[in-house]
Each structure stands twice: as C-alpha cells, then as structure tokens.
N, C-alpha and C positions, 0 to 999 in steps of 0.2 A: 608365200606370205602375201603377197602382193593381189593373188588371184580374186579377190575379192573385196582388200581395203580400201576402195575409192567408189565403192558401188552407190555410196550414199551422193557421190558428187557428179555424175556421170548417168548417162542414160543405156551407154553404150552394153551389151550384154556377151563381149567377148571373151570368152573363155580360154585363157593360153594352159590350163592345166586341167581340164576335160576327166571326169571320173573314169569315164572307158579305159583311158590312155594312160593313166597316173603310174603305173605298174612297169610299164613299158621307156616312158618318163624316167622314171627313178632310177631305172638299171641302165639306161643310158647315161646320165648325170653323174649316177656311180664310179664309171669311168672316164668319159670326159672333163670331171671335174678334178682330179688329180693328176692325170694323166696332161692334159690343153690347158684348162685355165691355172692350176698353180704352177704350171712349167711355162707361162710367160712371164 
C-alpha cells in the first residue's frame, strides 16, 4: 500500500516492493506473517 502513496510529497524514488521481486515478496510474507508477526 504504502509503496507508492507519498510519492506526491517526496522526491525520493525508493522502491521497497520492486515489480521483479513482488512474487518472491509475497511468498515470503505468506509465511512470516502468521508464523513471526501474529505469534508476537
């Protein structure tokens, strides 16, 4: 979500979710997100 909604305020052109990588992203996220973040 984030990946792009401040671009209007910002010059910066950092990309933390990269089209290449989105695939690879998401299946990691897949697990670490029920597994690490709702297990703290």
């Amino acid at each position: 979500m984030l990946t792009r909604e401040f671009d209007a305020f910002t010059e910066s052109k950092l990309d933390l979710y990269p089209e290449g990588f989105r695939a690879e992203t998401d299946e990691v996220n897949g697990s670490v997100y029920p597994n690490i973040n709702d297990g703290v």
